[in-house]
GUTI-621045 format. One record per residue (C-alpha): x, y, z; residue number from 1. Coordinates in steps of 0.001 Angstrom, whole numbers, plus 500000, padded with zeros to 6 digits. Layout:
+--------+--------+--------+-----+
|      x |      y |      z | num |
+--------+--------+--------+-----+
|      X |      Y |      Z | NUM |
...
+--------+--------+--------+-----+
//
This chain:
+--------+--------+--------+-----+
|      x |      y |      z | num |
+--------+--------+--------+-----+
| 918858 | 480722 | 466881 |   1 |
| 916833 | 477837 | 465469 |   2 |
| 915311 | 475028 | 466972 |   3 |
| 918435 | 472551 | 466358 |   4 |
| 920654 | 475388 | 467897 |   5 |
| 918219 | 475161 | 471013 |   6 |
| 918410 | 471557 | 471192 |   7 |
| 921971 | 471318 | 470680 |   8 |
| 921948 | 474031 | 473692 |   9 |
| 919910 | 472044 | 476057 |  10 |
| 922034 | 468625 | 475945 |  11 |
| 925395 | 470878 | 477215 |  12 |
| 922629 | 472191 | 479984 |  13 |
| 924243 | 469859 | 482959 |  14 |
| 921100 | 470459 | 484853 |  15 |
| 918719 | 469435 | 481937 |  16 |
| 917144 | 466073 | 482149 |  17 |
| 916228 | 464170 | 478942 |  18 |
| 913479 | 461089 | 478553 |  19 |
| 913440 | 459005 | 475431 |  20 |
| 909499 | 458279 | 475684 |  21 |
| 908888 | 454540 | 475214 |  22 |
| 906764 | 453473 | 473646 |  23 |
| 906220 | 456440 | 471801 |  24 |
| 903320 | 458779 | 473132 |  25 |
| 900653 | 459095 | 469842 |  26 |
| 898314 | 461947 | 470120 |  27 |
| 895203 | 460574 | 467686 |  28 |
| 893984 | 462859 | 465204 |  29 |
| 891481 | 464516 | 467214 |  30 |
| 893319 | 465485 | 470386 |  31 |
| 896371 | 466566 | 467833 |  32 |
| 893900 | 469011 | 466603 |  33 |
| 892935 | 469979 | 469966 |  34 |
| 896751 | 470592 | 471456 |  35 |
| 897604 | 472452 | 468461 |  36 |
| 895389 | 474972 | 468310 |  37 |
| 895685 | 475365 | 472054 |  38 |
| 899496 | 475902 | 472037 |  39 |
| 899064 | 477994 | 468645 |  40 |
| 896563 | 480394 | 470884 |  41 |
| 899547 | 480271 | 473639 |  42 |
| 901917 | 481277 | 471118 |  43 |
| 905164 | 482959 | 473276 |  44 |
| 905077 | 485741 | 470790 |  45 |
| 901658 | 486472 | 472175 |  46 |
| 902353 | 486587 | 475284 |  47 |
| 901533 | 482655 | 475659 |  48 |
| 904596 | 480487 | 477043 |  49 |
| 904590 | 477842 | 473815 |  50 |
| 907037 | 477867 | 470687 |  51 |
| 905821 | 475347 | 468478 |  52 |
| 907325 | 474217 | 465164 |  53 |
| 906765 | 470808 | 463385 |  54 |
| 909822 | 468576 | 465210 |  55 |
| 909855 | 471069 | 468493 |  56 |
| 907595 | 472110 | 470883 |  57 |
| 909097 | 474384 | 473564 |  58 |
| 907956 | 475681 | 476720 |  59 |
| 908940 | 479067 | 478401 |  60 |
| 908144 | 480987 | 481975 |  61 |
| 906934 | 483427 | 480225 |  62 |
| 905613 | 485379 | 476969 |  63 |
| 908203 | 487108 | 474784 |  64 |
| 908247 | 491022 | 474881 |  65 |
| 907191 | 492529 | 471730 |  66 |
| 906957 | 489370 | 469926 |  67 |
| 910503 | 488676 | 468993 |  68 |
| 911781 | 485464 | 468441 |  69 |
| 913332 | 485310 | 471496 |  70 |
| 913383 | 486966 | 474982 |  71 |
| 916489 | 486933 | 477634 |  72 |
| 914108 | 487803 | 479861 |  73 |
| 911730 | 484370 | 479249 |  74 |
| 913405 | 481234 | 480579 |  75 |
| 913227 | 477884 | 478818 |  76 |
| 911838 | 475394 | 480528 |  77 |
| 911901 | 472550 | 478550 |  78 |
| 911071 | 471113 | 475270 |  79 |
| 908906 | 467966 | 473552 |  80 |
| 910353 | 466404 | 470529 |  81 |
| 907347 | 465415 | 468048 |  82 |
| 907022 | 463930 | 464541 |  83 |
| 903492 | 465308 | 462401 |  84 |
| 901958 | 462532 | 460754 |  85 |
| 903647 | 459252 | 462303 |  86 |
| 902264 | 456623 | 462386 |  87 |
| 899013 | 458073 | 460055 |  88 |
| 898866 | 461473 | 458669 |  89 |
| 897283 | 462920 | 461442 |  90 |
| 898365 | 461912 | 464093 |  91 |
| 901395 | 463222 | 466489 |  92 |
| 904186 | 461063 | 468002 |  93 |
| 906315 | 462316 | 471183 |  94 |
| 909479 | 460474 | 471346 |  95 |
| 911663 | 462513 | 473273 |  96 |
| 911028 | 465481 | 476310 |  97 |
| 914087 | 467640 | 477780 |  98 |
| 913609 | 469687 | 481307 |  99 |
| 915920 | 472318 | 481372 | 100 |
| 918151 | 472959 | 484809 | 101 |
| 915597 | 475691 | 485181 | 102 |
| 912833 | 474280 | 484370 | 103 |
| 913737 | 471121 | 486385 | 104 |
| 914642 | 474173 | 489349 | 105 |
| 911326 | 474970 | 489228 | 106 |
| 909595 | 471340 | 489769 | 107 |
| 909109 | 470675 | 486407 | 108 |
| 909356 | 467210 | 485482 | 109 |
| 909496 | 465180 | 481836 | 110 |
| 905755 | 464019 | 482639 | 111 |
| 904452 | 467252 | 484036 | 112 |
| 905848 | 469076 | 480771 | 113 |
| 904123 | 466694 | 478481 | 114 |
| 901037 | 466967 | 480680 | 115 |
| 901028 | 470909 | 480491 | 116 |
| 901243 | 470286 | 476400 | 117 |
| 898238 | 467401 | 476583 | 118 |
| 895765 | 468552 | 478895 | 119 |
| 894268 | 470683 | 475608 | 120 |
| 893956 | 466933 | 474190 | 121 |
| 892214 | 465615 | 477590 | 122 |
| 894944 | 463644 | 477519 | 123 |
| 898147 | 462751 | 479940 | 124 |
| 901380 | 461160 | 479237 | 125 |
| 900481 | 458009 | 481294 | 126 |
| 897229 | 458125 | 479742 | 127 |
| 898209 | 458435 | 475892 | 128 |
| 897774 | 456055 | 473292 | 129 |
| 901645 | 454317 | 472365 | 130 |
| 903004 | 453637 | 469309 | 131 |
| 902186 | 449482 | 468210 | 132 |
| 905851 | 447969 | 468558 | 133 |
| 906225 | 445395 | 466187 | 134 |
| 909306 | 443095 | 465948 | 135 |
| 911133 | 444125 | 462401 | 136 |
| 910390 | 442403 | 459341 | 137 |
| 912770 | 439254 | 458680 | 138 |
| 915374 | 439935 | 456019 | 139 |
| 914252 | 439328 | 452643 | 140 |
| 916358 | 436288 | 451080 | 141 |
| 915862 | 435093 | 447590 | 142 |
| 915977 | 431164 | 447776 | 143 |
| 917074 | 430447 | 444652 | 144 |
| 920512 | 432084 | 444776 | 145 |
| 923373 | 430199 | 444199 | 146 |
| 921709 | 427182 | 443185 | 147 |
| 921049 | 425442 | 439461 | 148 |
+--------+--------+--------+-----+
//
């Protein structure tokens, strides 16, 4: 099952609870750095309870046995939607965090996910830089249309 499958899972999870995270949380370059290769060293496959890919960062009760790619036995928690290199090319956005029924059964909340993820950063979600929201552009009109 890939990560799409997951998240396609989660949203018919009745229990789960889903944030759109507004602004968007931006992880600067060198606390991206930092959470990465924490969560790569707490890789699920080595016994770790993170599954990270580039949109997806997932977080489990527990390791995987043998190093699968999955376990039945490891429940899902819940997982951080991210975007590499938005709004520069080294930085990481979180825009969106899921708590699964289980997850959410054992305390977890959208902000104490996100914390477990950003601590490696010495960061928090209420502390995290947000994306600069800027009104959109105004539409481009050519003046001298229509007229001779």
């Amino acid at each position: 099952m890939d990560a799409w499958e997951f998240l396609a899972a989660e949203t018919q999870d009745e229990g789960a609870i889903t944030e759109v995270i507004r602004p968007a949380a931006v992880l600067p370059e060198a606390a991206a750095r930092a959470v990465l290769m924490q969560l790569a060293l707490r890789d699920v496959r080595l016994g770790g309870v993170w599954d990270t890919e580039p949109a997806l960062w997932r977080r489990f009760d527990s390791g995987w046995i043998g190093g699968h790619d999955s376990d039945a036995a490891s429940l899902l928690l819940g997982s951080i939607q991210v975007a590499y290199g938005v709004p520069t090319r080294y930085e990481i956005t979180i825009f969106r965090a899921t708590v699964t029924r289980a997850g959410s059964e054992q305390g977890w909340t959208v902000e104490t996910l996100c914390d477990d993820a950003l601590q490696y950063g010495a960061l928090t979600l209420a502390s995290c830089p947000r994306a600069d929201l800027k009104p959109p552009p105004k539409p481009f009109r050519f003046e001298g249309a229509g007229r001779h």
